[in-house]
C-alpha positions in Angstrom: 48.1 173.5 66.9 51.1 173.9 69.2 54.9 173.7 67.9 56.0 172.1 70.8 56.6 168.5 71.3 54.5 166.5 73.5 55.2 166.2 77.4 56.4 162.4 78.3 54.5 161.1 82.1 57.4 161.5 83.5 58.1 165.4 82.9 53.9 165.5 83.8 54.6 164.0 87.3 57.5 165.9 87.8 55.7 169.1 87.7 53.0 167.8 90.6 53.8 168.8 93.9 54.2 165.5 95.6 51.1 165.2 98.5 53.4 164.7 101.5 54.8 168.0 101.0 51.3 169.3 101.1 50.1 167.2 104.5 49.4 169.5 107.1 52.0 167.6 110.0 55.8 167.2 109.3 56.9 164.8 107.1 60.8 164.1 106.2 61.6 162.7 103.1 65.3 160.0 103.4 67.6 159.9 100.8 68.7 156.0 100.5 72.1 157.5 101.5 70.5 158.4 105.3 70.5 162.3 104.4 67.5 164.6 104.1 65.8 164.9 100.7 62.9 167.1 101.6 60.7 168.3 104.1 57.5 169.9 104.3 56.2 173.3 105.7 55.2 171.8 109.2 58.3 169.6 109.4 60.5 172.9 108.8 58.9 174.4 111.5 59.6 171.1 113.7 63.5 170.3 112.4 65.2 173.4 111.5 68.3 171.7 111.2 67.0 169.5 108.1 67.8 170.7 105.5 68.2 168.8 102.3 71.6 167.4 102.1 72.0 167.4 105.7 71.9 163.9 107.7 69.1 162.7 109.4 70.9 162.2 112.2 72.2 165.5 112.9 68.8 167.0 111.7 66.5 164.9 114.4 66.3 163.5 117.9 68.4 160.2 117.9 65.4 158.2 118.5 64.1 158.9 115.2 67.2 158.2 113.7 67.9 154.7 114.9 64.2 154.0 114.0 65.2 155.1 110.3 68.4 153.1 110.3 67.1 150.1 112.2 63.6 150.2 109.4 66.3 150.5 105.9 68.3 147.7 107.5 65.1 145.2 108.2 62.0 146.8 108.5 59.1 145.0 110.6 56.7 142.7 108.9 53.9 144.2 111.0 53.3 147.4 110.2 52.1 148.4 113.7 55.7 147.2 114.9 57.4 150.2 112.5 55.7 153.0 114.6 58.2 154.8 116.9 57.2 157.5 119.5 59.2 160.1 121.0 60.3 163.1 122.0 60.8 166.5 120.5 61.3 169.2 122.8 58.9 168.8 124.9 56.0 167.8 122.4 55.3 163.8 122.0 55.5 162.6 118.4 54.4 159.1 116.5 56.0 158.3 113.8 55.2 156.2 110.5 57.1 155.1 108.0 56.5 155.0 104.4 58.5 154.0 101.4 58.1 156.1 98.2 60.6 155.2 95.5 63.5 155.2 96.8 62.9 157.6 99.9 61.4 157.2 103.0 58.7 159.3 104.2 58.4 159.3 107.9 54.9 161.2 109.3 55.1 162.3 112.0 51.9 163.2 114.6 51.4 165.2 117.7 50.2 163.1 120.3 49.5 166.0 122.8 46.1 165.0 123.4 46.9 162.1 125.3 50.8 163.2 127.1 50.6 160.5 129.5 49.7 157.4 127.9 52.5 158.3 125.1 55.3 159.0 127.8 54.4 155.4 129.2 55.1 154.1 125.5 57.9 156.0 124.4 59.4 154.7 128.1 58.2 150.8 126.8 60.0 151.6 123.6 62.8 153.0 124.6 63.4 150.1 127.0 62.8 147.5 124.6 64.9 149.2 122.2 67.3 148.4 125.0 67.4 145.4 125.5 67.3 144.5 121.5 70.4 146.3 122.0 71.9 144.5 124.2 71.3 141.5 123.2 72.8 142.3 119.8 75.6 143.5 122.2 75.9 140.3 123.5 76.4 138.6 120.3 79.4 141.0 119.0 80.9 140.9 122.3 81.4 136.7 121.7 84.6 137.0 120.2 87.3 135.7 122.7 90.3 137.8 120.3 91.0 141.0 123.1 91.7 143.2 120.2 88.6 142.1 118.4 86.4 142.9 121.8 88.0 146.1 122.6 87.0 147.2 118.9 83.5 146.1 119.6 82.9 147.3 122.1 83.7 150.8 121.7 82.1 150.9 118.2 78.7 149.8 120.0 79.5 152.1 122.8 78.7 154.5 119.9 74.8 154.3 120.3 75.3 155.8 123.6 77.7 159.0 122.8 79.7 161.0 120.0 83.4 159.3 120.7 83.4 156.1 123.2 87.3 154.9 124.5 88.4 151.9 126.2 91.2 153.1 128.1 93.7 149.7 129.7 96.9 149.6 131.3 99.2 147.8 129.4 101.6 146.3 131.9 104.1 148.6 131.5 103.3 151.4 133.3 101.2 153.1 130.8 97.6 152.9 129.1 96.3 152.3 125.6 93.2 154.0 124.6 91.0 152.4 121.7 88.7 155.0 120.5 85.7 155.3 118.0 84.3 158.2 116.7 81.4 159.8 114.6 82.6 158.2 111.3 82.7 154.8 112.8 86.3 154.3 112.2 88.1 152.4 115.9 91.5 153.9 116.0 94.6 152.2 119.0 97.3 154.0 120.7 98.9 155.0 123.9 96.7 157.2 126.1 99.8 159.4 126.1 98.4 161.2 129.6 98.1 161.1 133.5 94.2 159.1 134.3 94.4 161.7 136.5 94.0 164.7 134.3 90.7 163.2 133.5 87.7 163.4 135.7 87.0 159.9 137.0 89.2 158.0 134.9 92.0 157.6 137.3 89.5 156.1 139.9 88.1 153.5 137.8 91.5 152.6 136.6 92.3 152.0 140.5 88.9 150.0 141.1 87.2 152.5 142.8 83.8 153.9 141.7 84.2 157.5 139.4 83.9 160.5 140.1 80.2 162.2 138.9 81.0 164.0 135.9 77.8 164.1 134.1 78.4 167.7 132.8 82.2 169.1 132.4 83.5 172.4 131.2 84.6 171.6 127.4 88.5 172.4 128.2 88.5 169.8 131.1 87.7 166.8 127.8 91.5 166.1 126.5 91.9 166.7 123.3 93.1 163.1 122.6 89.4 161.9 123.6 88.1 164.0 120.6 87.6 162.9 116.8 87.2 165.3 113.6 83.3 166.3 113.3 82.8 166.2 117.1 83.3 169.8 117.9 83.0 171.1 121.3 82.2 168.2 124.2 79.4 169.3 126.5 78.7 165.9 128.9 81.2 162.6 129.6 80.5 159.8 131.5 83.4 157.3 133.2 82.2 153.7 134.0 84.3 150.9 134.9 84.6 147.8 132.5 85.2 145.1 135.7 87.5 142.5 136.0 87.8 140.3 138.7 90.5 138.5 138.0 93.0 141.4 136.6 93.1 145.1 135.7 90.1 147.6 135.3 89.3 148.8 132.1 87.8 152.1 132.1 84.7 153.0 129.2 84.7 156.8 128.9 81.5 158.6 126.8 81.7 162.1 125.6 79.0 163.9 123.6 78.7 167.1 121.4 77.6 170.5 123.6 74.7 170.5 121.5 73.4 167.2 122.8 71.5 166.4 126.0 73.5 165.5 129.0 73.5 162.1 129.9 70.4 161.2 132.1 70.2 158.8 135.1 68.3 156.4 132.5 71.1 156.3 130.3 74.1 156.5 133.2 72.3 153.3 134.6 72.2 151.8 131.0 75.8 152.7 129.7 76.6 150.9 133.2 74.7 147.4 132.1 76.3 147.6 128.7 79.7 148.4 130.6 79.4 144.9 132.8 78.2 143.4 129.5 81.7 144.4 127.5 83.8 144.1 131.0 82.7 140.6 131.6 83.4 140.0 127.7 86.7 141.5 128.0 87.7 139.5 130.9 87.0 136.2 129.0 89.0 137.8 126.7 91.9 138.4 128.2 91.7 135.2 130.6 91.4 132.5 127.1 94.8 134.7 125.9 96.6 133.9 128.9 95.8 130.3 128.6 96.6 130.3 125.0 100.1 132.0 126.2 100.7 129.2 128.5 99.7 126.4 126.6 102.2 127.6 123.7 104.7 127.5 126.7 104.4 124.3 127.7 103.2 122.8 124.1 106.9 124.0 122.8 108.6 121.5 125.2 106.1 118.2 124.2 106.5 119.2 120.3 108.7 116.7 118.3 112.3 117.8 117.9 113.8 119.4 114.4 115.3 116.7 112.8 119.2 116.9 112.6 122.4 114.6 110.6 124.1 112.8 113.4 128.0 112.4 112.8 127.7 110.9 109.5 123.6 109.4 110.4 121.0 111.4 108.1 117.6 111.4 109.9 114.0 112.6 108.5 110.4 112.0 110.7 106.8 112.9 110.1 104.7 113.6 113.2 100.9 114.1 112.7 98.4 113.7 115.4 95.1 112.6 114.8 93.2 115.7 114.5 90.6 118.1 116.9 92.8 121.3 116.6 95.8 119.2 119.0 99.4 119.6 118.2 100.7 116.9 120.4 99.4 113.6 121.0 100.8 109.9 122.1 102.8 109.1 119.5 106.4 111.0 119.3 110.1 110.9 118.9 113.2 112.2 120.2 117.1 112.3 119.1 119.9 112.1 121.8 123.0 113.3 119.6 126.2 111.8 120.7 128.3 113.6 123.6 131.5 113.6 121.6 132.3 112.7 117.9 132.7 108.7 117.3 129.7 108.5 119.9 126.4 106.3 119.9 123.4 108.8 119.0 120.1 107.5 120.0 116.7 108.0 118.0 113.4 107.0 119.8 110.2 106.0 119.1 107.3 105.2 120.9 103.7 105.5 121.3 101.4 106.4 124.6 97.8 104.2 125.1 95.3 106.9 124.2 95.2 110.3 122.9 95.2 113.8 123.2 96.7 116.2 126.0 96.7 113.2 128.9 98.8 111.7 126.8 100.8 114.5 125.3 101.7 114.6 129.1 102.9 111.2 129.5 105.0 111.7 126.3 106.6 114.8 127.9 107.4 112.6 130.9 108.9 109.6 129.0 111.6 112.4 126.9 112.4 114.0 130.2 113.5 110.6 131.8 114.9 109.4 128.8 117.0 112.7 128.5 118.3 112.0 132.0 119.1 108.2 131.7 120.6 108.2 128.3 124.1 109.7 129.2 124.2 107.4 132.4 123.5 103.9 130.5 123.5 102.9 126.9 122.1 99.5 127.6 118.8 99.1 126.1 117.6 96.7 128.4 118.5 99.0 131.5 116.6 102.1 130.0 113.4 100.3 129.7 113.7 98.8 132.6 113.6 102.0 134.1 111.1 103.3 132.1 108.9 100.5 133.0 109.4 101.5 137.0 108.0 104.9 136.5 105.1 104.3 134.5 104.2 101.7 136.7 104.5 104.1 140.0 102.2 106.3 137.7 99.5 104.4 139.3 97.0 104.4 136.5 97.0 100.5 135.0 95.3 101.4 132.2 98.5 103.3 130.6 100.8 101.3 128.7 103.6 102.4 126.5 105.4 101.3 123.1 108.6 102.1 122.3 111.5 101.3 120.0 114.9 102.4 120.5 117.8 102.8 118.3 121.6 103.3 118.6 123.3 104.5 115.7 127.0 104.9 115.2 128.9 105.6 112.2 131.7 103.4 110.9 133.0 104.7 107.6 130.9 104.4 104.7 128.2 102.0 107.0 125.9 102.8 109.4 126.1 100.5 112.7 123.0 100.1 114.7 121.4 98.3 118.1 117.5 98.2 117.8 115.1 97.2 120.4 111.6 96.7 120.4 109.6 97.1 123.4 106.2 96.3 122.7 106.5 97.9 119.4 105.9 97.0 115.9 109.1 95.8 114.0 111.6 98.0 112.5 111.9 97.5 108.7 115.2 98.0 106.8 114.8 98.4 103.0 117.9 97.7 101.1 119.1 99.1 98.3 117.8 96.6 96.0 114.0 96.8 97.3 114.2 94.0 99.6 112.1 94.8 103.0 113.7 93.2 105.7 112.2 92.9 109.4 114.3 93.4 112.3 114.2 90.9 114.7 113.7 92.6 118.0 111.1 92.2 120.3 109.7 92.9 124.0 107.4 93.7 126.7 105.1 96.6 126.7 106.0 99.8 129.4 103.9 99.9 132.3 101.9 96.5 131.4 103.8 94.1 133.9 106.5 94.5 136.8 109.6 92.6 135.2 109.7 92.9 131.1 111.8 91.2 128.8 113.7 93.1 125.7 115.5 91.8 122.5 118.4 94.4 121.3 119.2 93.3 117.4 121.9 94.6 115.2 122.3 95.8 111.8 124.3 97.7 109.4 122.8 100.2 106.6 125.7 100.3 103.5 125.2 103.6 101.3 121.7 103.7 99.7 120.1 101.6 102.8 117.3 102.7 105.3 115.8 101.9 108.5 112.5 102.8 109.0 110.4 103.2 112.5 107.1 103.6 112.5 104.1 103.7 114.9 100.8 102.0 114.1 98.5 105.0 113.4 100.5 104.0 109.8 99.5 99.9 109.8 96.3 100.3 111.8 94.9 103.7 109.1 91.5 102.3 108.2 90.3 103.7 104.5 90.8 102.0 101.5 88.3 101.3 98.7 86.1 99.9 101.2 86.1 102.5 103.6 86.5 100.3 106.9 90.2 98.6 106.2 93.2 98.2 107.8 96.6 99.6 105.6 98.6 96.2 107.2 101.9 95.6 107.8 101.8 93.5 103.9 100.8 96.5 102.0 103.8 98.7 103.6 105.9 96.7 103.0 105.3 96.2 99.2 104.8 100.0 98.7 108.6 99.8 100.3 109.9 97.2 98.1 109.5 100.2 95.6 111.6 102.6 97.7 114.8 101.2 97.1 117.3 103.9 97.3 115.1 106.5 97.9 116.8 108.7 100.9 115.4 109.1 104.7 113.3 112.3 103.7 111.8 110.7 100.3 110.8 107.3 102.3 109.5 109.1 105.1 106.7 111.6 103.4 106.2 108.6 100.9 104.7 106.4 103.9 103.0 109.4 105.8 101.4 110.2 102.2 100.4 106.4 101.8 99.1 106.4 105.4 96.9 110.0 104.7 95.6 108.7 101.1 94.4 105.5 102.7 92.3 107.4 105.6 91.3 109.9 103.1 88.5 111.6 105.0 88.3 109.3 107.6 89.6 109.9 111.0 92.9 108.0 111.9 95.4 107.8 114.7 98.2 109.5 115.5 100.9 108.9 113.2 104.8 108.8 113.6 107.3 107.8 111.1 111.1 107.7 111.2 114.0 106.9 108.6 117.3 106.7 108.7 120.6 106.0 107.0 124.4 107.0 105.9 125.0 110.1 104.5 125.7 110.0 101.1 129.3 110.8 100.1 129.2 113.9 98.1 130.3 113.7 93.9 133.4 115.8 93.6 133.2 118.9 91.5 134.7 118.1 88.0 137.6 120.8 87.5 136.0 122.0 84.6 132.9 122.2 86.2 131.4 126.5 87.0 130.1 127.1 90.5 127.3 128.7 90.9 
């Protein structure tokens, strides 16, 4: 009886010799890590390049190695569909694979016998293959961020060569290249050379077709269009990336010496995927030059900073009523006093509808009333105007609230005229809680030729607020019930709480009433404005540190 210990399954099977390696065609064995585990006698004499450790991709023709990356990252239900044909040399090959563990076996069989049927396949596959591609292309190219499209698309570009660039001029006389490379990695920077230097680039740059460069001598390939791992270039290809409506963009493909040069099948494909990213590109670049407008002319209908006039503090909440808009119809506007002592005038109104037609309208109404405010400070006057232009706006379905206020301060009081034109009430809350309504009143802007305007005055004493508000705050419907109106009755007892609570306070106290109410519903725009003295500051007691 033997002194050795028995032999577990495991150490059994591992002295088998596993059958592929016996089969008498190639078969590679693929590491879940995409490198070469093992090959058979046949398959040495077939790759000589794979040897274990090495990856499959620089051990096989690249059609074999997209099969294997495009089987690990979904492999076909069918197995039929997972058979890939090919080229190797000049010998046809089909190839199945298998999963063992955690390798892949891929079998590979001569189909010699029958050349012409399997070039006509391996041309079907390779087109399809194709047009999967771009298609995929197509999605990834969606993105209408330029930086996020130029990384795209040279990273795809990367199915097609060893190093893909996207060279640009970048308005100032010079060109940025974003470049990809064999490890995947999409790297941004100046071009930092003449187009000229380079075969062909210069003409695409200029909109002319390139220069044939299908095979170059290696030192003619600038250094700066090489990665680490590429080696020596043997083949580039230059193809336009089109735009009709601005500056070329130039796609430029360079491979290792040691691959095939690019063929007509693949110049006339690298040219669809290049009108593909071009035409990507140039959506691109034409949704960030409206975006860079827009900002442009947004910035001028955006509500102004609030700011303390002579002795006034001010606070206002602006909030429109959603869909991604940062104007809308409700807004306000401050016309500081043109010399100390002066009347500063605060505005509020609100424009029939929503959105950027009447964002527009808004912009309009602050433009006259910047113009007419240092001319007259009779309300009556200014809305009379107002009225005039809206009306020669031609369009009598726009109509026009507003509520201006003149504030002036007189010692420890705040002095104000307040007239309503259309508009819901002022509201004063005293410092006791009391809500008093301002009793000012008139006709709608742009609703009928002659209108007719009440001008009210009161004075705020220290700890008193006046409070403007639009009626995307009244008219929120939420609540309990989902489908009720906020009301004039329930502001104004949530204000009878707020006495002596300062502009800023009262201000994100409504907007927060307003907000809870809609919860998730959708509610109007929303304006709210406050206003009162300043309060005196407490003297410092002389005992008292700074800090």
């Amino acid at each position: 009886m033997s002194g050795h210990p028995p032999r577990t399954k495991h150490q059994i099977l591992g002295t088998i010799t596993p059958t592929w390696r016996l089969a008498p065609y190639p078969v590679l064995a693929v590491d879940p890590a995409g490198a070469v585990a093992g090959v058979n006698e046949a398959g040495r004499l077939l790759f000589a390049g794979a040897v274990p450790g090495t990856a499959l991709a620089d051990a096989v023709p690249g059609w074999l190695a997209r099969a294997h990356q495009r089987f690990t990252e979904r492999p076909p239900a069918d197995p039929r569909d997972r058979i890939v044909r090919g080229k190797v040399g000049e010998r046809f090959f089909e190839a199945h694979p298998t999963a063992s563990g955690t390798l892949v076996l891929w079998w590979l069989m001569a189909r010699a016998d029958r050349p012409e049927r399997d070039g006509l396949a391996g041309l079907l596959a390779a087109e399809r293959e194709r047009t999967s591609f771009l298609a995929a292309a197509s999605r990834e190219l969606s993105s209408l961020d330029v930086e996020s499209c130029l990384d795209s698309t040279v990273a795809l570009a990367r199915y097609l060569a060893d190093v893909a660039l996207v060279v640009s001029p970048d308005g100032r006389r010079d060109y940025t290249a974003v470049q990809c490379g064999p490890e995947g990695r999409v790297r941004t920077g100046r071009l930092g050379l003449d187009p000229g230097d380079v075969p062909g680039l210069a003409e695409v740059l200029h909109g002319y077709p390139p220069v044939p460069s299908q095979w170059i001598a290696p030192d003619s390939v600038p250094g700066r269009f090489l990665c680490d791992g590429v080696g020596e270039p043997g083949s580039m290809m230059v193809t336009a990336l089109a735009d009709p409506g601005g500056p070329d963009s130039a796609l430029v493909l360079v491979r290792r010496h040691d691959r095939p040069r690019f063929s007509e099948d693949e110049e006339e494909f690298a040219r669809a995927f290049a009108a593909l990213a071009g035409t990507a590109l140039a959506a691109a670049r034409r949704h960030a030059e409206q975006m860079s407008i827009t900002e442009v002319l947004i910035q001028d209908l955006l509500p102004p900073r609030t700011r303390d006039l002579d002795g006034v503090v001010m606070a206002a909440r602006y909030q429109t009523a959603g869909g991604g808009l940062r104007v809308g119809g409700d807004f306000y506007d401050v016309y500081p006093a043109a010399e100390p002592g002066g009347e500063s005038m605060i505005v509020l109104g609100d424009v029939c509808g929503r959105g950027l037609k009447a964002a527009v309208l808004t912009g309009k109404l602050r433009t006259a009333l910047g113009i007419l405010q240092p001319v007259t400070t009779d309300h009556r006057e200014l809305l009379d105007r107002l009225n005039t232009m809206v009306l020669l706006g031609g369009d009598p379905n726009t109509f026009v609230t507003l509520v201006l206020a003149s504030v002036r301060h007189l010692g420890p009081r705040v002095q104000m005229r307040l007239t309503s034109a259309g508009h819901p009430a002022p509201l004063i809350v005293r410092g006791d809680g009391r809500v008093e309504e301002v009793p000012t009143a008139g006709t709608l802007i742009g609703a009928l030729d002659d209108i007719d305007a009440v001008t009210a005055s009161v004075e705020l004493a220290k700890g008193e607020t006046c409070l403007l508000h639009t009626d995307g705050v009244t008219e929120a419907r939420g609540g309990p019930l989902g489908n009720e109106f906020f009301g004039d009755e329930r502001l104004r007892e949530e204000l009878s709480r707020c006495g002596g609570m300062p502009p800023d306070a009262l201000v994100e106290r409504v907007h927060m009433l307003a907000s809870e109410w809609i919860g998730d519903g959708f509610g109007d725009d929303m304006a709210v404005v406050a206003m009162g003295p300043r309060p005196e500051r407490l003297p410092r007691d002389e005992g008292a540190t700074a800090r």
